[in-house]
C-alpha atoms as an extended CHARMM CRD file, in Angstrom:
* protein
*
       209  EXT
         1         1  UNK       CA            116.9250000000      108.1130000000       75.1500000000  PROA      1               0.0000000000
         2         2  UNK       CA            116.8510000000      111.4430000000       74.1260000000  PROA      2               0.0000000000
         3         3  UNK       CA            112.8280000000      111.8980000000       73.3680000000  PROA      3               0.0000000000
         4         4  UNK       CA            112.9590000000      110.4190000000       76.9270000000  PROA      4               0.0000000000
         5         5  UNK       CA            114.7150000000      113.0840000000       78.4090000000  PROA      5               0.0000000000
         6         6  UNK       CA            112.3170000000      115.1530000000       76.3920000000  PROA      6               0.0000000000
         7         7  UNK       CA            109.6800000000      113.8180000000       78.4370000000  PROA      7               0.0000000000
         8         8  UNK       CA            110.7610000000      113.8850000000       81.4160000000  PROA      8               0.0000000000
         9         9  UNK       CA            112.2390000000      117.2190000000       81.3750000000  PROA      9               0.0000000000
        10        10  UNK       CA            113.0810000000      119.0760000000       85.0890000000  PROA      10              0.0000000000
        11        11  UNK       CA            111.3880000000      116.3320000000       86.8500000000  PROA      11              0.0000000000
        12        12  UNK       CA            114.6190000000      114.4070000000       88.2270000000  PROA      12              0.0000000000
        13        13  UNK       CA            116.3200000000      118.0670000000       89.0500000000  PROA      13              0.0000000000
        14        14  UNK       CA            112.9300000000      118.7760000000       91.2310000000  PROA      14              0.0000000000
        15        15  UNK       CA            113.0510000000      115.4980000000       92.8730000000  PROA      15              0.0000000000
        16        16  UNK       CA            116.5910000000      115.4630000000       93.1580000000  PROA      16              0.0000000000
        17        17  UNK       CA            116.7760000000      119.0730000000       94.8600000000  PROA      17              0.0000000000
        18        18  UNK       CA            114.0810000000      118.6010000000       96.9180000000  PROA      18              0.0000000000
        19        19  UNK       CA            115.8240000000      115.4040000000       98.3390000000  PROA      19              0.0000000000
        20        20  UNK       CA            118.9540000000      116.8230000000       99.1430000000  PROA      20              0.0000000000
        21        21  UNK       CA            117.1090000000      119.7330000000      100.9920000000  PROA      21              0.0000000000
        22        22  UNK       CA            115.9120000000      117.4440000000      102.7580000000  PROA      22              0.0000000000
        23        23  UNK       CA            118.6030000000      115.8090000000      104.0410000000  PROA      23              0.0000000000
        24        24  UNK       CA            120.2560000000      119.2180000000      104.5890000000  PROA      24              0.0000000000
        25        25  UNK       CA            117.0830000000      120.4480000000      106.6060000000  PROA      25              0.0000000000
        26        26  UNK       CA            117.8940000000      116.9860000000      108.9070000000  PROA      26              0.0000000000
        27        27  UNK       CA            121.1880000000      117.6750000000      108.9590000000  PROA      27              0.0000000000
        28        28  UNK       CA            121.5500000000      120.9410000000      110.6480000000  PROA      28              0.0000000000
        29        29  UNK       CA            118.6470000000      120.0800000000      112.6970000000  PROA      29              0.0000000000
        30        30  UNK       CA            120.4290000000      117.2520000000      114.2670000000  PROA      30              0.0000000000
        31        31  UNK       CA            123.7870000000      119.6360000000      114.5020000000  PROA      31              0.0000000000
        32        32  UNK       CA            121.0870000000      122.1570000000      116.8330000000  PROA      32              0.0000000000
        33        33  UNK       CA            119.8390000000      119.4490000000      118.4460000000  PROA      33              0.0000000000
        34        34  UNK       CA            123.2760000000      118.3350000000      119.3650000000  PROA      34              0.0000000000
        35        35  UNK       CA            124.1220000000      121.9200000000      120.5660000000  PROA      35              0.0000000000
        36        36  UNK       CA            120.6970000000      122.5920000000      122.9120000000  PROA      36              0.0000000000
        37        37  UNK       CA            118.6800000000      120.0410000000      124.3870000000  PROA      37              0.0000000000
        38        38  UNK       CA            115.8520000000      122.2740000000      124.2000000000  PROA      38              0.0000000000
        39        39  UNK       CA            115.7150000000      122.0550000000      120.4210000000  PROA      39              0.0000000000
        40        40  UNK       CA            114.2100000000      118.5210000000      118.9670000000  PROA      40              0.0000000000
        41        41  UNK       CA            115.5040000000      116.8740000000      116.0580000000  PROA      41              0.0000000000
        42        42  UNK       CA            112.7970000000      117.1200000000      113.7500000000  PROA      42              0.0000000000
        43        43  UNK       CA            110.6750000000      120.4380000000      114.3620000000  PROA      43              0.0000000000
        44        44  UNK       CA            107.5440000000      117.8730000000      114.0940000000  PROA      44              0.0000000000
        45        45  UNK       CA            108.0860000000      115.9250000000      117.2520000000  PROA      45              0.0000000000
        46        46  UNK       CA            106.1850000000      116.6840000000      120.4300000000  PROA      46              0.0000000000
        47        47  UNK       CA            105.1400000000      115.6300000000      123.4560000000  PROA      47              0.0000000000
        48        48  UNK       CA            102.0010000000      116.2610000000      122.9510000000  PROA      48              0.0000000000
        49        49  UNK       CA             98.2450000000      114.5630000000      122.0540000000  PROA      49              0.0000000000
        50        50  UNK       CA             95.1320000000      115.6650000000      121.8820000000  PROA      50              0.0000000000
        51        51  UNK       CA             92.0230000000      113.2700000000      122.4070000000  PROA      51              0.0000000000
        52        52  UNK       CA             89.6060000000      114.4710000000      119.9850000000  PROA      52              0.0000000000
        53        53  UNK       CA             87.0760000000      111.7040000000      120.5550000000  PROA      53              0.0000000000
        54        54  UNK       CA             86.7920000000      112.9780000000      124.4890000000  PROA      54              0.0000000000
        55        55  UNK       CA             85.4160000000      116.9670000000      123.1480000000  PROA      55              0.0000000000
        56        56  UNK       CA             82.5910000000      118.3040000000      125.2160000000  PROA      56              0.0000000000
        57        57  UNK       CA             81.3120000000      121.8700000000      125.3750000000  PROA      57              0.0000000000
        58        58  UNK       CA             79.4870000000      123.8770000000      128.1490000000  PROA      58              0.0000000000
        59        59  UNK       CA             78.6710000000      127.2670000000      128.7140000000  PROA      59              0.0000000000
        60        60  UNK       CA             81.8810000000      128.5870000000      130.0130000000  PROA      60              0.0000000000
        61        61  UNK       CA             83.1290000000      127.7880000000      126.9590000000  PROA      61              0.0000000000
        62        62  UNK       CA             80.7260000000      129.4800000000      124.0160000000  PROA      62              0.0000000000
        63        63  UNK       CA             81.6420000000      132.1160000000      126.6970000000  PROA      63              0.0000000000
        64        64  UNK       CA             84.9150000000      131.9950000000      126.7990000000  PROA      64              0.0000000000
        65        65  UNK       CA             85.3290000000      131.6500000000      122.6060000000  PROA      65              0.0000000000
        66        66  UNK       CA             82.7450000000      134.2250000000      122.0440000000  PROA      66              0.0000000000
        67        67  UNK       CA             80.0830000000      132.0450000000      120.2720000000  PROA      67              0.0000000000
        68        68  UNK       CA             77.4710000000      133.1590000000      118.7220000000  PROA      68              0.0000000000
        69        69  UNK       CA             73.2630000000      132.0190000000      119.5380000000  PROA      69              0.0000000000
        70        70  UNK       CA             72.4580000000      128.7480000000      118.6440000000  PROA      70              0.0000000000
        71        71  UNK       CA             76.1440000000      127.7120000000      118.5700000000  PROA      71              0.0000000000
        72        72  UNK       CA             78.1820000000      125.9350000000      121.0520000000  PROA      72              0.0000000000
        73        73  UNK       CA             82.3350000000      125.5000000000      121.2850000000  PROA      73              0.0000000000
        74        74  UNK       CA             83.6700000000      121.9400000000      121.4030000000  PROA      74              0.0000000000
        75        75  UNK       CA             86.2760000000      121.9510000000      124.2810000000  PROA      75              0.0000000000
        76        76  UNK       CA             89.0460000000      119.6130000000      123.0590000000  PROA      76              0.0000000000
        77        77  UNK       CA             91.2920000000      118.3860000000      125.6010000000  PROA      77              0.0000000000
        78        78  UNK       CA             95.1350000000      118.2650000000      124.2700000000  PROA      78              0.0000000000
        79        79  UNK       CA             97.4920000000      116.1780000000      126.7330000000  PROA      79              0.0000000000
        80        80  UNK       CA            100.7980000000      117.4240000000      127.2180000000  PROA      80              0.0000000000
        81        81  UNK       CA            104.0920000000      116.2670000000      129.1890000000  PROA      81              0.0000000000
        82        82  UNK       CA            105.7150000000      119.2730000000      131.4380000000  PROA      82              0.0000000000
        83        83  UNK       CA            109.2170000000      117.1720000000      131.9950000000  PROA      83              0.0000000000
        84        84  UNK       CA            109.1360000000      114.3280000000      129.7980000000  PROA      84              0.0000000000
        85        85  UNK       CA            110.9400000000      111.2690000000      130.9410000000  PROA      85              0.0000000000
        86        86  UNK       CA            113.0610000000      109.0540000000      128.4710000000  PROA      86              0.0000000000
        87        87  UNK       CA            110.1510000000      107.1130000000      127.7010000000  PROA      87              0.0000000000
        88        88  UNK       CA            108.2280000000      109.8140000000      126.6740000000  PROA      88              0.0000000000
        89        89  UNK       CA            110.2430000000      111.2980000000      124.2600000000  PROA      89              0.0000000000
        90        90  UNK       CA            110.8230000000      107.6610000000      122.7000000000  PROA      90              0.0000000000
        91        91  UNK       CA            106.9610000000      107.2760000000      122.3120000000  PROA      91              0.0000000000
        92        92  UNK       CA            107.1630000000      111.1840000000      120.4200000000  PROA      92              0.0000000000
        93        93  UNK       CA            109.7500000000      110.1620000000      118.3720000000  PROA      93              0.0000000000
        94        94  UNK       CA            107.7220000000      107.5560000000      117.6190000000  PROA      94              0.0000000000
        95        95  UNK       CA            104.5100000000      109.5290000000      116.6490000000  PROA      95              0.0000000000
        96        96  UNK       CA            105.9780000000      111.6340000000      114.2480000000  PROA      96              0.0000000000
        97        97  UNK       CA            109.1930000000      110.2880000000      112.7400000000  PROA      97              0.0000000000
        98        98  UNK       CA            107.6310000000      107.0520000000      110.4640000000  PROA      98              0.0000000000
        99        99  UNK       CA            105.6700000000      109.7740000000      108.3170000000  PROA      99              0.0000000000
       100       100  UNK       CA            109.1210000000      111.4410000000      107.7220000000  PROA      100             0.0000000000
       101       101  UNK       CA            110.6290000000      108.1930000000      107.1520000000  PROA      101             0.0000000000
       102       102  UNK       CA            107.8580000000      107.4570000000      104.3340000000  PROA      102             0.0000000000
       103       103  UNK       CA            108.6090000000      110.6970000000      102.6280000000  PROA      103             0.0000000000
       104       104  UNK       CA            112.3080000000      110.0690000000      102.5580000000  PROA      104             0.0000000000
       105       105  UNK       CA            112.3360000000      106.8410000000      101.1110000000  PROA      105             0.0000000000
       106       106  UNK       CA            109.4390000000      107.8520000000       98.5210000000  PROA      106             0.0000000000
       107       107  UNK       CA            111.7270000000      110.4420000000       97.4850000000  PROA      107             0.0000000000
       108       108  UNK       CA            114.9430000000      108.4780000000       97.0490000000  PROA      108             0.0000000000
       109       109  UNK       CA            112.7930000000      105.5100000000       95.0010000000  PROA      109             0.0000000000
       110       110  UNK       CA            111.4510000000      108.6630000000       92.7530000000  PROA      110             0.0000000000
       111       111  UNK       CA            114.2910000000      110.0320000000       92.0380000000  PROA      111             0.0000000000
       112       112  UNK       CA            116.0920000000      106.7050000000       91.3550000000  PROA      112             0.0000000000
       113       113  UNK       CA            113.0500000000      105.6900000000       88.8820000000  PROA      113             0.0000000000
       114       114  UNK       CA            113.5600000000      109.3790000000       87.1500000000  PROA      114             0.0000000000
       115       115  UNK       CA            117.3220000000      109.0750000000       86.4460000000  PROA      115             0.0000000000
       116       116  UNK       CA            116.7640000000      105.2170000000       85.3440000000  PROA      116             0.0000000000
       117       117  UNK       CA            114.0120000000      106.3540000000       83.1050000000  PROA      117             0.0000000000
       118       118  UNK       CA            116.2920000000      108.9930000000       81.5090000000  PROA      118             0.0000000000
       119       119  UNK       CA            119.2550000000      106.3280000000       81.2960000000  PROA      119             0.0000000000
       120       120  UNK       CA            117.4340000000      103.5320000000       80.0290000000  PROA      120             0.0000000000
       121       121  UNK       CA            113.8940000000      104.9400000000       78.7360000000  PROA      121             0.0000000000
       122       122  UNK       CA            110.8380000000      105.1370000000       80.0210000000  PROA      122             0.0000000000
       123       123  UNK       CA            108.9980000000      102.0100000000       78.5140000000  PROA      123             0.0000000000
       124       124  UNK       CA            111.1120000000       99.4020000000       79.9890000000  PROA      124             0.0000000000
       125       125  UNK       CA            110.5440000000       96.6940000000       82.1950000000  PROA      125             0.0000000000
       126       126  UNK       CA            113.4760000000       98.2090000000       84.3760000000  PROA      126             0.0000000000
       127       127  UNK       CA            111.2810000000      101.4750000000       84.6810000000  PROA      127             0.0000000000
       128       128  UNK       CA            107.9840000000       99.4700000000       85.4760000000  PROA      128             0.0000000000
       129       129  UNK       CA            109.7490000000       97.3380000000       88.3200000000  PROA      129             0.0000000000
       130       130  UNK       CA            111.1530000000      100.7180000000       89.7720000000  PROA      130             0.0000000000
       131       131  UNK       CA            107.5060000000      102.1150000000       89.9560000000  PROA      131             0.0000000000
       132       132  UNK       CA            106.3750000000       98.7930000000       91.4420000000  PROA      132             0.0000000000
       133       133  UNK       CA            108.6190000000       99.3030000000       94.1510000000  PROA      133             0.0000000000
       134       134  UNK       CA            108.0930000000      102.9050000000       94.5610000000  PROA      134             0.0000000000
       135       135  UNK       CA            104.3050000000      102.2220000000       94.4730000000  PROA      135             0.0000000000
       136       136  UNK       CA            104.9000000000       98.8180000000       97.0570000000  PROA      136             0.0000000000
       137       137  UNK       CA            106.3890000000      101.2830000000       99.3890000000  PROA      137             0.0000000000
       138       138  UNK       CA            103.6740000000      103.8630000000       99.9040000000  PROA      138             0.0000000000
       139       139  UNK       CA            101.2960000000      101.1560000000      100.1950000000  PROA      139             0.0000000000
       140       140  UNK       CA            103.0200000000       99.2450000000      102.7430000000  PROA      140             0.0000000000
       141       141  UNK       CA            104.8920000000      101.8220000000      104.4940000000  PROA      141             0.0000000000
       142       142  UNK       CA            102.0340000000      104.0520000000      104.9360000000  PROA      142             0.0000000000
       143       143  UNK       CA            100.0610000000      101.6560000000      106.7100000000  PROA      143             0.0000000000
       144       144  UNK       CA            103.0420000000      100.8280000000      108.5520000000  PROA      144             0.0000000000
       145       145  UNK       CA            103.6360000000      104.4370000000      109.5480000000  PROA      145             0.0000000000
       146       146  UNK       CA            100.1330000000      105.1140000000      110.6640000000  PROA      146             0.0000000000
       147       147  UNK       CA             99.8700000000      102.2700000000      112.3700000000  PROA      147             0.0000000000
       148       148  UNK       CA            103.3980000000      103.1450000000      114.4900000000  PROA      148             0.0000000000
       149       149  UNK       CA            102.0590000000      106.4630000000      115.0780000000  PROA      149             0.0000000000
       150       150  UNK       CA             98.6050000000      105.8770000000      116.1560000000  PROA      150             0.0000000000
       151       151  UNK       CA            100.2170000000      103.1880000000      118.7920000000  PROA      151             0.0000000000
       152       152  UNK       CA            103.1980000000      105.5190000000      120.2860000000  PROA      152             0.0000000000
       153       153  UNK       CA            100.1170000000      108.2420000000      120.4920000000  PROA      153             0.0000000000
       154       154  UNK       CA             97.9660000000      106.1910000000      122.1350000000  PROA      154             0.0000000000
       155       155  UNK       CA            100.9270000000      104.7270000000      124.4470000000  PROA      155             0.0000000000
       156       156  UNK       CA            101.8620000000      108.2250000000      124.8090000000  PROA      156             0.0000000000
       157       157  UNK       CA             98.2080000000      109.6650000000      126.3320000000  PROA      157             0.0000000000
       158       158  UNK       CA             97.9640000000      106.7710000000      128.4150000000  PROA      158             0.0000000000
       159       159  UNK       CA            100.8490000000      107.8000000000      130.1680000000  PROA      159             0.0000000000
       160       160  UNK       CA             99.5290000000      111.6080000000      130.4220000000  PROA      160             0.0000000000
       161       161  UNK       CA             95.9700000000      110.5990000000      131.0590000000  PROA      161             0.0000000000
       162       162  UNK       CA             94.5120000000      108.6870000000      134.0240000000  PROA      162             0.0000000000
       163       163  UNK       CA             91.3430000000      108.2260000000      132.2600000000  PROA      163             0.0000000000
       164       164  UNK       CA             92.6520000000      106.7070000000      128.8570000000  PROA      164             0.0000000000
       165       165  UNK       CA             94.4490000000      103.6810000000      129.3530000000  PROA      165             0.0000000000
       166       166  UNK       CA             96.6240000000      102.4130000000      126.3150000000  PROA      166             0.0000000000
       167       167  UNK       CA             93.4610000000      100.1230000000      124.5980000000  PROA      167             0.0000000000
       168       168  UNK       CA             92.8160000000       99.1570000000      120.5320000000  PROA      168             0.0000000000
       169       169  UNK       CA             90.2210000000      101.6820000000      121.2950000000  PROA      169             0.0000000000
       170       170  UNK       CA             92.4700000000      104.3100000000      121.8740000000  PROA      170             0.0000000000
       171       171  UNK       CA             95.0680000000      103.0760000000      119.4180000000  PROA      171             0.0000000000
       172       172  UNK       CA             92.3890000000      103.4960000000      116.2810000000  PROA      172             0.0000000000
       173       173  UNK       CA             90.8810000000      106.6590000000      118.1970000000  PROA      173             0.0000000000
       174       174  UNK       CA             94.4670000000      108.6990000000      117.4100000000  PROA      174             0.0000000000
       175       175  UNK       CA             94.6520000000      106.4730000000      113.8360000000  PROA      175             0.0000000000
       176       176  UNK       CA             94.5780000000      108.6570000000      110.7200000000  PROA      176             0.0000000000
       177       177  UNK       CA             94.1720000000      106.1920000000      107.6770000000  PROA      177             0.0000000000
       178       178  UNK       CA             96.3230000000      107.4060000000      105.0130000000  PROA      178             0.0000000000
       179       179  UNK       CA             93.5160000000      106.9660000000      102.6070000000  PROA      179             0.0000000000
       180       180  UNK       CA             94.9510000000      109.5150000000       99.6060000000  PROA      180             0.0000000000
       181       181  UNK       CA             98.3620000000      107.6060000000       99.8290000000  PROA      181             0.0000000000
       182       182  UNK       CA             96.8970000000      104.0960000000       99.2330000000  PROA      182             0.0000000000
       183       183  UNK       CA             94.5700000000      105.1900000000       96.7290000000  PROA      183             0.0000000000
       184       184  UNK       CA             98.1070000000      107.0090000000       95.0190000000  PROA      184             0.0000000000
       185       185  UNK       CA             99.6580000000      103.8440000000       95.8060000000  PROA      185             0.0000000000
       186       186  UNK       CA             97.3960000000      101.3550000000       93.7910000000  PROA      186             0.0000000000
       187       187  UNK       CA             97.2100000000      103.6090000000       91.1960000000  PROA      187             0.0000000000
       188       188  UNK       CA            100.9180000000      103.4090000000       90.6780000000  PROA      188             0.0000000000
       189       189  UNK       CA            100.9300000000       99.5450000000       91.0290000000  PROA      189             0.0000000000
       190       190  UNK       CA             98.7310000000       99.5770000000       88.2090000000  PROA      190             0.0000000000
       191       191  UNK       CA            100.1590000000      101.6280000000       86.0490000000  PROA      191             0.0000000000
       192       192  UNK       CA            103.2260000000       99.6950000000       86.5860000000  PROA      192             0.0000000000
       193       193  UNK       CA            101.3320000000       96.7890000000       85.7620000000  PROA      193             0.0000000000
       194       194  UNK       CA            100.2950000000       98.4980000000       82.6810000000  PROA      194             0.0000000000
       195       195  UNK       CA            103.8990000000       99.3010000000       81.8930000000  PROA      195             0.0000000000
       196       196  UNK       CA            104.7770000000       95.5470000000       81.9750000000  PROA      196             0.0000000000
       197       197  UNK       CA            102.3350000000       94.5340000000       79.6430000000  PROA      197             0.0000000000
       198       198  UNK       CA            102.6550000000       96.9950000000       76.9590000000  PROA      198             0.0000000000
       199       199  UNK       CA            106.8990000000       96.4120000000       77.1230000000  PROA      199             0.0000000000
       200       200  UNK       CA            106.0280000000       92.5440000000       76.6990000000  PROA      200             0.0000000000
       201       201  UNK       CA            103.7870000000       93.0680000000       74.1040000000  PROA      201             0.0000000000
       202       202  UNK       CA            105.9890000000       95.5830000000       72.3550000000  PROA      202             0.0000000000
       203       203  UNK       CA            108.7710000000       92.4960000000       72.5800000000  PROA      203             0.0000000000
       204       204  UNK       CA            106.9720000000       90.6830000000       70.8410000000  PROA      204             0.0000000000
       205       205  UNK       CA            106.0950000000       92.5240000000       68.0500000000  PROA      205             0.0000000000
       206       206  UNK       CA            109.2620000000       93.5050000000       67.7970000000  PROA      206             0.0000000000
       207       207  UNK       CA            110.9470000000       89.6380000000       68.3350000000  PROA      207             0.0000000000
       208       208  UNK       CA            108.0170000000       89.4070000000       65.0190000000  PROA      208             0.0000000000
       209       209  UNK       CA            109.2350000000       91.6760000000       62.7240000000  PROA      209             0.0000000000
């Protein structure tokens, strides 16, 4: 246990601190938005999208921006409620908070695997099934999360834009695929799967000797 805790060295602290800042960043955010209205819950959330797919450009613009010969500005249009209704704010909620949610949870399964790994070592089945899950969850949950966002976006310009009705179109228009987290995710389901082999393997050399 001890060369483990060798190994592993500040990690759980770091993941550990950074959680609980966290949590104490979304804590007194909450108590402010409690206090004034005017100040959203998560500094992330807005009531705001902007439909990148529509850009144009014209002379007024390259004007306007200053652009040099042989280059044109792309106007970009960004949609924006004045007085959201309740509705509104729901579908920004919705847009931003499922990223958050992602990180929170990734943290809280890291920081669980690091303090197992330092209890109970790190080549253990225990540790591999804890980076399964950890690795499970940004798979599935970023998908998830983009997929919740790019619908509450969409859902969100339709009701901003007369000219952009809520459409799949529109829904993978505002999609971002989270393609560095599911690449980060299948590497960790394979190292995990890794893990589980070599502890079996060392089992039975060791049930052998």
């Amino acid at each position: 246990m001890a060369e483990d805790k060798r190994l592993l060295k500040s990690l759980p602290v770091v993941v550990s601190t950074a959680l609980r800042l966290m949590v104490g960043l979304l804590l007194v955010s909450f108590a402010l938005s409690l206090l004034n209205n005017d100040v959203p819950f998560w500094s992330g959330i807005g009531h705001c999208v902007t439909a990148d797919w529509t850009a144009g450009s014209s002379g007024s613009t390259d004007a306007l921006f200053q652009a040099r010969d042989g280059a044109h500005v792309n106007a970009i249009p960004q949609y924006c409620a004045e007085q959201s209704n309740n509705y509104q704010r729901l579908l920004g909620v919705l847009s931003r908070t499922p990223s958050l949610i992602l990180l929170a949870g990734g943290l809280i399964l890291l920081n669980r695997l690091l303090h197992s790994a330092t209890r109970v070592g790190i080549y253990t089945a225990r540790t591999a099934s804890k980076l399964q899950v950890l690795g499970w969850w940004l798979l599935l949950g970023s998908i998830a999360a983009a997929l919740t966002q790019a619908i509450a976006q969409a859902a969100l310009l339709s009701t901003l834009a007369e000219s952009i009705p809520l459409s799949a179109e529109s829904v993978l228009n505002t999609a971002k695929l989270p393609g560095l987290a599911v690449v980060t995710a299948l590497g960790l389901l394979a190292f995990a799967r890794i893990m589980r082999v070599g502890v079996a393997m060392r089992e039975d050399i060791e049930g052998t000797v």
